[in-house]
Short mmCIF file of the C-alpha atoms (twelve columns), coordinates in Angstrom:
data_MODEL
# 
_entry.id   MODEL 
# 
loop_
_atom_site.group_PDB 
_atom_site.id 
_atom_site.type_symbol 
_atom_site.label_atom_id 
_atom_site.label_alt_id 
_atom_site.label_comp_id 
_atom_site.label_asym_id 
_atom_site.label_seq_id 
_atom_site.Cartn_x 
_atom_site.Cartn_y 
_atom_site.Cartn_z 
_atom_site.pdbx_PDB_model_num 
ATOM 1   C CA . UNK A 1   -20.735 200.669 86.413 1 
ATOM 2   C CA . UNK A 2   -20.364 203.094 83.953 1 
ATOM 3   C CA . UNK A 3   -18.711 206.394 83.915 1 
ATOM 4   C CA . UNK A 4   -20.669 209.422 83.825 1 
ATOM 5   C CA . UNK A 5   -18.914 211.976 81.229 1 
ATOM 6   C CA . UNK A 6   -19.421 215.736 81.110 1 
ATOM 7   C CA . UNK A 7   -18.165 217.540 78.520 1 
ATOM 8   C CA . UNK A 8   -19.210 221.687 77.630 1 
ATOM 9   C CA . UNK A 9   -17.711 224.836 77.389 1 
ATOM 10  C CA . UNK A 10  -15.037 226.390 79.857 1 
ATOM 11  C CA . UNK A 11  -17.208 228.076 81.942 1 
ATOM 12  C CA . UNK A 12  -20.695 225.916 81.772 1 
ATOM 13  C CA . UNK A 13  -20.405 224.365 85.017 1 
ATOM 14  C CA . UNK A 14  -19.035 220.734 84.536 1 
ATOM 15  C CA . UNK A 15  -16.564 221.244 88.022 1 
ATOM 16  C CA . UNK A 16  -19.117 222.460 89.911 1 
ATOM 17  C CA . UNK A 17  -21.987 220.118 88.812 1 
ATOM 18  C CA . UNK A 18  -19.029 217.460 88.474 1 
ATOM 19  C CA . UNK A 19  -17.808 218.053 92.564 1 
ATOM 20  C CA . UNK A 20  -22.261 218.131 93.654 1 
ATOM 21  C CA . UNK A 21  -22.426 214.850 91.664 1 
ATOM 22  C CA . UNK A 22  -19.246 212.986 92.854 1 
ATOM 23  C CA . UNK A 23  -20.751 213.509 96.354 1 
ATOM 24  C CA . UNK A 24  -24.349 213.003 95.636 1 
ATOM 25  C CA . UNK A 25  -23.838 209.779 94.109 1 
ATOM 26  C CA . UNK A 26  -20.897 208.405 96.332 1 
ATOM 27  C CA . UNK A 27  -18.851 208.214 93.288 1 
ATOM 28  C CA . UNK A 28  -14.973 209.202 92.810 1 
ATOM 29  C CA . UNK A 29  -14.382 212.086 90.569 1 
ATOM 30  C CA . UNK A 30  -11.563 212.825 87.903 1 
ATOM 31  C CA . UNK A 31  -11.167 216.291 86.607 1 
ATOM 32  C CA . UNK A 32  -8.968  215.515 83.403 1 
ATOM 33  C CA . UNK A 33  -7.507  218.880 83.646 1 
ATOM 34  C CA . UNK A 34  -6.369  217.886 87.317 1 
ATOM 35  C CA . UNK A 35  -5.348  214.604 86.293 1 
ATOM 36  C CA . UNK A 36  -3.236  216.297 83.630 1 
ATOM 37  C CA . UNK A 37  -1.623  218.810 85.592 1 
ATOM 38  C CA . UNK A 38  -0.817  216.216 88.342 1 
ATOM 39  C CA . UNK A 39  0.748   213.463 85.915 1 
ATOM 40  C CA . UNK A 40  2.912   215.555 83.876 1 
ATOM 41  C CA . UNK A 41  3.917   217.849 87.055 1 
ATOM 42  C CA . UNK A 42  2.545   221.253 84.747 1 
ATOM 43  C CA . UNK A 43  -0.082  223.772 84.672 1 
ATOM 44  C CA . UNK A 44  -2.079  223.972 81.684 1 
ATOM 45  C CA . UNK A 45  -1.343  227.118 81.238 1 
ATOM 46  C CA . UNK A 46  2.702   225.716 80.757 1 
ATOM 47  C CA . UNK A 47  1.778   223.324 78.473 1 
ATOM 48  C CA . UNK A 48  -0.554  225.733 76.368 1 
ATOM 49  C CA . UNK A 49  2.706   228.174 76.022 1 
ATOM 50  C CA . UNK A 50  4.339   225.414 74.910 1 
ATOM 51  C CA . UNK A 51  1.779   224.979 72.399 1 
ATOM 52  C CA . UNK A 52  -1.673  223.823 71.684 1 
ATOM 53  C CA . UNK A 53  -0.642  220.490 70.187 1 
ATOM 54  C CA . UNK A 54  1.465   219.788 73.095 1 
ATOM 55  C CA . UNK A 55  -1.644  219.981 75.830 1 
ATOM 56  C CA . UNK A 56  -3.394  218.390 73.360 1 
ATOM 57  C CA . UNK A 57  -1.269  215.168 72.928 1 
ATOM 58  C CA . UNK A 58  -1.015  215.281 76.588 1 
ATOM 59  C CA . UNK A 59  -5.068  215.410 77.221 1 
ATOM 60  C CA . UNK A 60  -5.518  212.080 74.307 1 
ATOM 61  C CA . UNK A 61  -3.016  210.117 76.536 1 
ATOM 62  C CA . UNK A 62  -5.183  210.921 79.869 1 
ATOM 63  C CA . UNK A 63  -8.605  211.083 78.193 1 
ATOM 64  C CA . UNK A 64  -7.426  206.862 76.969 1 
ATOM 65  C CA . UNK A 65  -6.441  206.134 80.849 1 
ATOM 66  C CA . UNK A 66  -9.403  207.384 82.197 1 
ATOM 67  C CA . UNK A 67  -11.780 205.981 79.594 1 
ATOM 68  C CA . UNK A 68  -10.493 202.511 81.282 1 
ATOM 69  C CA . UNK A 69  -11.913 203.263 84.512 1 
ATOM 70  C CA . UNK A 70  -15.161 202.271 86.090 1 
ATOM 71  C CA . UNK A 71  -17.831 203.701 88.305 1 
ATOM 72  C CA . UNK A 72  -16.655 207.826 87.879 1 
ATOM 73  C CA . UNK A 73  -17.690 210.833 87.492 1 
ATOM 74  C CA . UNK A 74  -15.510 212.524 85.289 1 
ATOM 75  C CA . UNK A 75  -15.483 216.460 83.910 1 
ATOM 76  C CA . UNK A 76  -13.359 217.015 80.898 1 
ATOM 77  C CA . UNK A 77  -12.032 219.841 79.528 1 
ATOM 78  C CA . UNK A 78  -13.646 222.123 77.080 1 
ATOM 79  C CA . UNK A 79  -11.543 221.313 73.822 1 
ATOM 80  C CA . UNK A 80  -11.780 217.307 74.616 1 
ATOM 81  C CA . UNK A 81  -14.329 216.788 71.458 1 
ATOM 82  C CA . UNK A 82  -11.355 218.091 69.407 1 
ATOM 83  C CA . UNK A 83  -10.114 214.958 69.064 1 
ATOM 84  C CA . UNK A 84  -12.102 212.295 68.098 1 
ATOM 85  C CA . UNK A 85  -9.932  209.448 70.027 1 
ATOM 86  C CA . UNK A 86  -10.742 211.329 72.947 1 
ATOM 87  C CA . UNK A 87  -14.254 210.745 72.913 1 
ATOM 88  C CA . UNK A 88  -13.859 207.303 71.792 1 
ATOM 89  C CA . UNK A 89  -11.626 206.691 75.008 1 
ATOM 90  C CA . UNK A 90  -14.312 208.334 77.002 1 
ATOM 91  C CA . UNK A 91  -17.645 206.590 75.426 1 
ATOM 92  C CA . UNK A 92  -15.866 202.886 75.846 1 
ATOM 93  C CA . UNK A 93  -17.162 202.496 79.227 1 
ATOM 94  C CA . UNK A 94  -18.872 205.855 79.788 1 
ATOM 95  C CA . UNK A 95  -22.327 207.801 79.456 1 
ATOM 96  C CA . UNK A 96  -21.195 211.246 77.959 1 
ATOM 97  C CA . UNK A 97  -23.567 213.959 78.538 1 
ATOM 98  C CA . UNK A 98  -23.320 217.741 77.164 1 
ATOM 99  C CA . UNK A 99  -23.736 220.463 79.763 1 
ATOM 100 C CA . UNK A 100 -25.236 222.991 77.385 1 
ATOM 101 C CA . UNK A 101 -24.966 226.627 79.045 1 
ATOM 102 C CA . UNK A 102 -26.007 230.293 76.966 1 
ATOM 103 C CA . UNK A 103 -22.733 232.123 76.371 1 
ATOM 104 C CA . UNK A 104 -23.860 235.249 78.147 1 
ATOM 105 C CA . UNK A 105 -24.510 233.415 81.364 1 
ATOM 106 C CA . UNK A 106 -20.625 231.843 80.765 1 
ATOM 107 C CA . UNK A 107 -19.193 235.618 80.441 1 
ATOM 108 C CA . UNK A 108 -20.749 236.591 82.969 1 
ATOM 109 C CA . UNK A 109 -18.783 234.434 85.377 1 
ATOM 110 C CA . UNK A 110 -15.354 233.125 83.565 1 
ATOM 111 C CA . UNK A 111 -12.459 234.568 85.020 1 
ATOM 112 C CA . UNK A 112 -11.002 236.200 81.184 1 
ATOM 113 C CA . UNK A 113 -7.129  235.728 82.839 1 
ATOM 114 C CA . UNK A 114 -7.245  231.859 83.675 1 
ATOM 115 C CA . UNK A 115 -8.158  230.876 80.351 1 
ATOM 116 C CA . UNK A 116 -5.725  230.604 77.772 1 
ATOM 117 C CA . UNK A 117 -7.562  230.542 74.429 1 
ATOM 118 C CA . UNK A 118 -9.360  233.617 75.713 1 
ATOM 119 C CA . UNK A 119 -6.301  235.968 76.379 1 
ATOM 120 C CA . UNK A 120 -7.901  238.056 73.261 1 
ATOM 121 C CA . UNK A 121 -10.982 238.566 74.804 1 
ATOM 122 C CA . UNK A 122 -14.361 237.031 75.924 1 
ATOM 123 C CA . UNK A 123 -15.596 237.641 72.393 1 
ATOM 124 C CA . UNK A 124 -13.669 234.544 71.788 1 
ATOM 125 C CA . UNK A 125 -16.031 232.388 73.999 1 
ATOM 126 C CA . UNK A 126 -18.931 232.963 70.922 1 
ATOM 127 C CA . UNK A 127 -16.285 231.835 68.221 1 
ATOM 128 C CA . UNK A 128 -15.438 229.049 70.314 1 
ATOM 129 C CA . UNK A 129 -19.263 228.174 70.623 1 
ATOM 130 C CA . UNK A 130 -19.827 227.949 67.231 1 
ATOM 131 C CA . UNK A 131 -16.820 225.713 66.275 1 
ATOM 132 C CA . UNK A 132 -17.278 222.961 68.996 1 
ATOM 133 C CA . UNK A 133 -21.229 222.858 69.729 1 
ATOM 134 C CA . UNK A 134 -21.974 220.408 66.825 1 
ATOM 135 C CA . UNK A 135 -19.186 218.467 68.498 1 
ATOM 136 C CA . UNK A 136 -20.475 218.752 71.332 1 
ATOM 137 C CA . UNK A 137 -23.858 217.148 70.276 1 
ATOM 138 C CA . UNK A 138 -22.446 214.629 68.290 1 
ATOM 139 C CA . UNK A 139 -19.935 213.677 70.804 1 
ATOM 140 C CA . UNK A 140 -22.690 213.180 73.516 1 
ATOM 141 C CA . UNK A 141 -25.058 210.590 74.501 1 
ATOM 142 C CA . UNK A 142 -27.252 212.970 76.740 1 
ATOM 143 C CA . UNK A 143 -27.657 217.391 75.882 1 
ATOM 144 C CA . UNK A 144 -28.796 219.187 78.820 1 
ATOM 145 C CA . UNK A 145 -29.282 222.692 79.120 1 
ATOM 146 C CA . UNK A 146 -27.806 224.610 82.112 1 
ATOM 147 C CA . UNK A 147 -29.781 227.435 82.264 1 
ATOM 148 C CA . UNK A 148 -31.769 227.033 85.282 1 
ATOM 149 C CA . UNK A 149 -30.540 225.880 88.859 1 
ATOM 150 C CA . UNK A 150 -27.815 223.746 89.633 1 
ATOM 151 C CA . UNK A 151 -30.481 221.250 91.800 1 
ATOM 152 C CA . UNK A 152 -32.390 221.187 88.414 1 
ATOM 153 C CA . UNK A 153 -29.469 220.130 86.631 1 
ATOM 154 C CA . UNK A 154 -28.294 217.380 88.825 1 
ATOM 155 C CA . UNK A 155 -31.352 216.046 89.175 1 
ATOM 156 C CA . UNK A 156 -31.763 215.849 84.920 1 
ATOM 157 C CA . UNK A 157 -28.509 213.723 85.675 1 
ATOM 158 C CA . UNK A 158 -29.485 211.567 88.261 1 
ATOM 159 C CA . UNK A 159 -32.311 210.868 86.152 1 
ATOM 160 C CA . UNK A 160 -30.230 209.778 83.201 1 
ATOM 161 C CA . UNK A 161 -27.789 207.477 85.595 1 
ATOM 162 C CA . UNK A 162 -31.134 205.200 86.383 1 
ATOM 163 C CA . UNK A 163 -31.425 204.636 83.276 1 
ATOM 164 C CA . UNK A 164 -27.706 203.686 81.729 1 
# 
C-alpha cells in the first residue's frame, strides 16, 4: 500500500489534516519533523542554530528511511522539496500531494516564535511562498487547496487514496 505524502507550507495544515487522516483511514502516521527530533535526540530548533545545512542533511537521511515504508501517512516538513533526493525518497513508494493554503489564512494562525526561518518576521512566510510553490507543484502528484473546511479537505484525500 502506498504512502500518502503531504508536503506545504509551515502553517497549511499537513499535522492536523495528517493526525484526522492517520485515524480516519486506520493508517500509522510519521511526522518527519518528529521522527527527526526523536532519532537524533534534538529539537529542530537545535539543529537549525547549528545551521541550516545541518537539519537539512539530517531531514535527507530520514526523508530516505521513511520513503522505504509502506501503508503511511506521512506529513513532511515545509523545506522537504528543497532537496530533490528528498522527494525522490518520498515518491518511491508514495502518493505526494500538496496542501495548498493562502498565506493570509497561514499568518493568521502560525505561532511567529516556533518557527525558525521566520524569527524576522511573518513577512517572511510570502518570500518563502514564492521560492518553494513551483516546488511544491512539481514535487507533487496531487495540489489541493486548503481554503475551505478541514472535512472538505480530507475528503479531496480520501478521494485520491481510491484511486492510487
Amino acid at each position: 500500500m502506498k504512502n500518502i505524502v503531504i508536503i506545504g507550507m509551515m502553517g497549511c495544515g499537513k499535522t492536523t489534516i495528517s493526525r484526522l487522516l492517520s485515524q480516519q483511514l486506520n493508517r500509522p502516521l510519521i511526522d518527519i519533523d518528529k521522527y527527526i527530533e526523536d532519532k537524533y535526540h534534538m529539537s529542530i530548533s537545535s539543529m537549525f542554530e547549528i545551521s541550516e545545512d545541518y537539519f537539512r542533511e539530517r531531514e535527507s537521511i530520514c526523508c530516505k528511511e521513511v520513503g522505504k515504508k509502506d501503508g503511511y501517512i506521512i506529513s513532511t516538513g515545509g523545506g522537504v522539496i528543497k532537496n530533490k533526493e528528498n522527494i525522490t525518497a518520498l515518491s518511491q513508494n508514495g502518493c505526494i500531494i500538496y496542501l495548498d493554503r493562502p498565506v493570509e489564512n497561514i499568518c493568521q494562525d502560525v505561532d511567529i516564535q516556533s518557527r525558525p526561518l521566520l524569527k524576522d518576521g511573518p513577512h517572511q512566510l510570502y518570500d518563502l511562498y514564492k521560492q518553494r510553490h513551483l516546488l511544491y507543484l512539481e514535487a507533487c502528484d496531487y495540489h489541493i487547496m486548503n481554503n475551505t473546511t478541514i472535512d472538505d479537505v480530507i475528503d479531496k484525500i480520501k478521494r485520491i487514496v481510491k484511486q492510487v
